[in-house]
C-alpha positions as CSV (number, residue, x, y, z in Angstrom):
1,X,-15.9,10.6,-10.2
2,X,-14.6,13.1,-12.1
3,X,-17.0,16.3,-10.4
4,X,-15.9,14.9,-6.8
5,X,-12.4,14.3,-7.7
6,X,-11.9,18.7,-8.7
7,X,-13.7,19.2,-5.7
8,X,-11.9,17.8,-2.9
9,X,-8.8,19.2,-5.2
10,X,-10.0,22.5,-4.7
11,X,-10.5,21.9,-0.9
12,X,-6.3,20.4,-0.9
13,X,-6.9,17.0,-0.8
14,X,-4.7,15.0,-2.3
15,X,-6.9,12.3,-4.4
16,X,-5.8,9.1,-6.0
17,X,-8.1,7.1,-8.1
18,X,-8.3,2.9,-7.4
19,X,-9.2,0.3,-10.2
20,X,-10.8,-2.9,-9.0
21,X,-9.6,-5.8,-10.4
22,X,-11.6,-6.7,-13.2
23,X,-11.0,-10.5,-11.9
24,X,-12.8,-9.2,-9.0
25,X,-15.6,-7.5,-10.2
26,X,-16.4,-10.0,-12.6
27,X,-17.7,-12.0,-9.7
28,X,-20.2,-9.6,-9.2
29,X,-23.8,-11.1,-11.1
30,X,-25.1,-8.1,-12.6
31,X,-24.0,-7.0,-16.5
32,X,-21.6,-4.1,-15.4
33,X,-19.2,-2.7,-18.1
34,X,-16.3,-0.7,-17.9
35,X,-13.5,-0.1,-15.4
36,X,-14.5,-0.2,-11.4
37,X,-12.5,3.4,-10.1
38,X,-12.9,4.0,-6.5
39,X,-11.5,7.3,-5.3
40,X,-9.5,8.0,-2.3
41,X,-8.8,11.5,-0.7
42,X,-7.0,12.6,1.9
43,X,-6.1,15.5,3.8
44,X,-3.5,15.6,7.1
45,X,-3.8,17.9,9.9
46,X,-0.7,16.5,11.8
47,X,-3.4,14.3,13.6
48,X,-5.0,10.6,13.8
49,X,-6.7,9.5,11.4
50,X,-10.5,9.4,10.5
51,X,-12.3,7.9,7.5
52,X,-15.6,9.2,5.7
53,X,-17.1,6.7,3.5
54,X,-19.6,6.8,0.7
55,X,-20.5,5.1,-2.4
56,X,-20.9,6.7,-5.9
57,X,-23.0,4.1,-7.3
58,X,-27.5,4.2,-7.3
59,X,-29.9,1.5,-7.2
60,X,-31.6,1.2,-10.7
61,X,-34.6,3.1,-11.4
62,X,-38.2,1.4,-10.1
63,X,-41.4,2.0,-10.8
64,X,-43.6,4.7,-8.9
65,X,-41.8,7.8,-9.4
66,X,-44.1,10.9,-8.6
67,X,-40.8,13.3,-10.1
68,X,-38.4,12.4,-12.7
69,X,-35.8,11.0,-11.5
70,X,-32.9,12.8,-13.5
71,X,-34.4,16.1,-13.3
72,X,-33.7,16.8,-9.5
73,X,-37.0,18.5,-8.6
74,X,-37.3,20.7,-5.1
75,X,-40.5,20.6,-3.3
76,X,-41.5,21.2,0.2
77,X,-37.9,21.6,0.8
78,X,-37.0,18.7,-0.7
79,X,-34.8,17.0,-3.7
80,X,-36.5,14.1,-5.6
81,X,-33.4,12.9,-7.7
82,X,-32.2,9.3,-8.1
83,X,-29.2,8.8,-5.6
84,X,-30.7,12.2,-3.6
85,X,-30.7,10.2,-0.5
86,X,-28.6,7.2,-1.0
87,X,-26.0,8.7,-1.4
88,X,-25.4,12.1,-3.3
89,X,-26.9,14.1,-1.0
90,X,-24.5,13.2,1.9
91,X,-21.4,13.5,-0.7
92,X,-22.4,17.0,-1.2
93,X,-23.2,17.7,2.5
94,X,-19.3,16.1,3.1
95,X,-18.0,19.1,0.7
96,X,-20.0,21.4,2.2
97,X,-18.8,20.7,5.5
98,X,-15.0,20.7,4.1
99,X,-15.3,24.0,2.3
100,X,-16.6,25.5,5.6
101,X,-13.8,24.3,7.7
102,X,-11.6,25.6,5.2
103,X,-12.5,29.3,4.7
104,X,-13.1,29.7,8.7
105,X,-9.4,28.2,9.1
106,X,-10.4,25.4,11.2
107,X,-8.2,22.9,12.3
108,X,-9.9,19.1,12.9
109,X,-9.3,16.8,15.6
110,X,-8.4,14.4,12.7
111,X,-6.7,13.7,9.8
112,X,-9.3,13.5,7.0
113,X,-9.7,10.6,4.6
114,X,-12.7,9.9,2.6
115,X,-13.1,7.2,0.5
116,X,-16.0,6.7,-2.4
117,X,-16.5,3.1,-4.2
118,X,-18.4,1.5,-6.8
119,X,-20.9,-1.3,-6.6
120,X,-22.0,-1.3,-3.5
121,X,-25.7,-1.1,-4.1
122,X,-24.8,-4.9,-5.9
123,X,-22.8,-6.4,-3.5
124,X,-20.3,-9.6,-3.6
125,X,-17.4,-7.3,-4.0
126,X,-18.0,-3.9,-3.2
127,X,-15.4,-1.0,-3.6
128,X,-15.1,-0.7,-0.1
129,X,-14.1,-4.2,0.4
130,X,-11.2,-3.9,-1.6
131,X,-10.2,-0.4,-0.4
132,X,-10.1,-2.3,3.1
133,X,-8.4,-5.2,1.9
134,X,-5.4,-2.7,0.8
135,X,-5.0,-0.8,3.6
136,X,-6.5,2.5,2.4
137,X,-9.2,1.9,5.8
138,X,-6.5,3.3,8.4
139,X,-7.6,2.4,12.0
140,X,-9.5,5.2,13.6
141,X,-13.0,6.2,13.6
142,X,-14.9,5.3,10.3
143,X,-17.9,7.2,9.7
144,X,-20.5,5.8,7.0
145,X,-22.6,8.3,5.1
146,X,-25.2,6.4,4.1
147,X,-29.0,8.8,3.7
148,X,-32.1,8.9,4.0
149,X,-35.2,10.3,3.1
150,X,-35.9,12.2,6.7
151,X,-33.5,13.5,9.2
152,X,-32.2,10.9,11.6
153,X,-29.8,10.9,14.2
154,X,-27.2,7.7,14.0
155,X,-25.0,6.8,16.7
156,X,-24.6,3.1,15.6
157,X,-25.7,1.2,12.0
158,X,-26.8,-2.8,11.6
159,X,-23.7,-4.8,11.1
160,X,-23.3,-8.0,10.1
161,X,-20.9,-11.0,10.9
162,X,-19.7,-13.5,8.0
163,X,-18.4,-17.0,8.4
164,X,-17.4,-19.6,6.9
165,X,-18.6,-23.5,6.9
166,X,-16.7,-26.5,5.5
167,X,-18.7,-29.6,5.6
168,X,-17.3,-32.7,4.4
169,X,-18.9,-35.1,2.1
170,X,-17.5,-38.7,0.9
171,X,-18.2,-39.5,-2.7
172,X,-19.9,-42.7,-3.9
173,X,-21.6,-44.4,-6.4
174,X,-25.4,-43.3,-6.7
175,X,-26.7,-47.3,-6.6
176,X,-24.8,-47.2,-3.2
177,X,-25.6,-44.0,-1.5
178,X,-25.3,-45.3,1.6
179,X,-21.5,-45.9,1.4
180,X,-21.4,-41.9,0.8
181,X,-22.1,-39.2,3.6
182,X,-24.2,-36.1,1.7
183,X,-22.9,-32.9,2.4
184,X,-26.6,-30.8,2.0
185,X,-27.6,-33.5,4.4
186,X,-24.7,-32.8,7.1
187,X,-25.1,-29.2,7.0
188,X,-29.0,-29.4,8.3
189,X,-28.6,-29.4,12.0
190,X,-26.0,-26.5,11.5
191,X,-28.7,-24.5,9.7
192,X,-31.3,-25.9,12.4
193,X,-28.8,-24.2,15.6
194,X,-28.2,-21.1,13.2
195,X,-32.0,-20.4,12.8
196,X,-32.1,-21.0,16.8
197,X,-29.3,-18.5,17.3
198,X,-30.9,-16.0,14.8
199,X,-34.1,-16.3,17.0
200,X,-32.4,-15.2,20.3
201,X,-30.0,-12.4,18.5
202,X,-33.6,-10.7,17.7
203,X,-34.5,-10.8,20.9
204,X,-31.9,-8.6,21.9
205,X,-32.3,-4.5,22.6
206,X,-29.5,-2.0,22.4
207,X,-29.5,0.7,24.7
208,X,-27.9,2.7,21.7
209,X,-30.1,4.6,19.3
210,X,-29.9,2.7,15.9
211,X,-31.3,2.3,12.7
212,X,-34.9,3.4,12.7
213,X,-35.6,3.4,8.6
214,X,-38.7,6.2,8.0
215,X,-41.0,4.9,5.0
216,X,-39.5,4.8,2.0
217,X,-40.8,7.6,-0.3
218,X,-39.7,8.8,-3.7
């Protein structure tokens, strides 16, 4: 936080530092300590906005490591470092790219915002969520970093939709089920036309290149 915060500072951003909630990160099941800081920078041009984002946090270590994983060995061109990929290394590729529009006095097409959260390797309630939920997403192009082990070329990423189901139940005595209506019971043929639903969505091609995930190599 700290090491990215001096460097977009030394490239004119102004930065400003975002504490979660801890009411909200609570929610998140994993035993995290200490205050959730996202930081925000930004840098205007005069012109529409366009936001960068990354995440500061790593997946926990797993077995199977050929290189330690804190030592950031090169080989075959190469860094083997926890987080190299996902996501440190496009951070650093970001600054690189900033520091080079600055010192050949480049002007963007946009105004620059970049935003890095916590937590989103865990999920539930992500940095990013919240930095949307308070407005520090402007509308504009948003451009996700996330890595990977190889060079690929994105023009799209996997999204997702969310929604959410109410189904009503009536309570009742357990000698007299049949005066109740079960709500596990009520939500089956939702699930049933769901799973149909999922079945045809994976049908589907895109004539956009997408997400093709190399092997997954440490």
């Amino acid at each position: 936080m700290s090491y990215l915060e001096s460097e977009f500072r030394k490239l004119d951003f102004n930065t400003e530092r975002v504490v979660v909630p801890e009411e909200e990160w609570k929610q998140i099941p994993c035993p995290l300590e200490g205050e959730r800081i996202n930081l925000v920078a930004k840098k205007s041009y005069g012109m529409p906005p366009a936001t960068f984002y990354g995440h500061m946090d790593v997946v926990p270590i797993a077995e199977g490591w050929d290189y330690d994983p804190f030592k950031g060995i090169v080989k075959d061109g190469k860094i083997y470092a926890r987080g190299a990929a996902d996501m440190k290394g496009s951070a650093a590729s970001l600054l690189l790219a900033l520091e080079v529009i600055k010192e050949s006095g480049l002007k963007p097409k946009f105004d620059i915002n970049c935003i890095f959260c916590t937590d989103e390797d865990v999920g539930v309630f992500p940095g990013v969520y919240y930095l949307a939920r308070k407005g520090y997403i402007p509308e504009g192009p948003v451009i996700c970093m996330e890595g990977t082990q190889e060079p690929v070329d994105w023009l799209t990423f996997a999204g997702c939709v969310e929604i959410s189901i109410k189904v009503k139940r009536r309570s009742c005595h357990s000698g007299m089920n049949f005066l109740g209506v079960n709500a596990l019971e009520e939500a089956v043929p939702i699930l049933d036309e769901l799973m149909n639903l999922k079945r045809i969505v994976e049908k589907r091609e895109s004539t956009i290149p997408a997400a093709k995930m190399p092997p997954l190599t440490r």
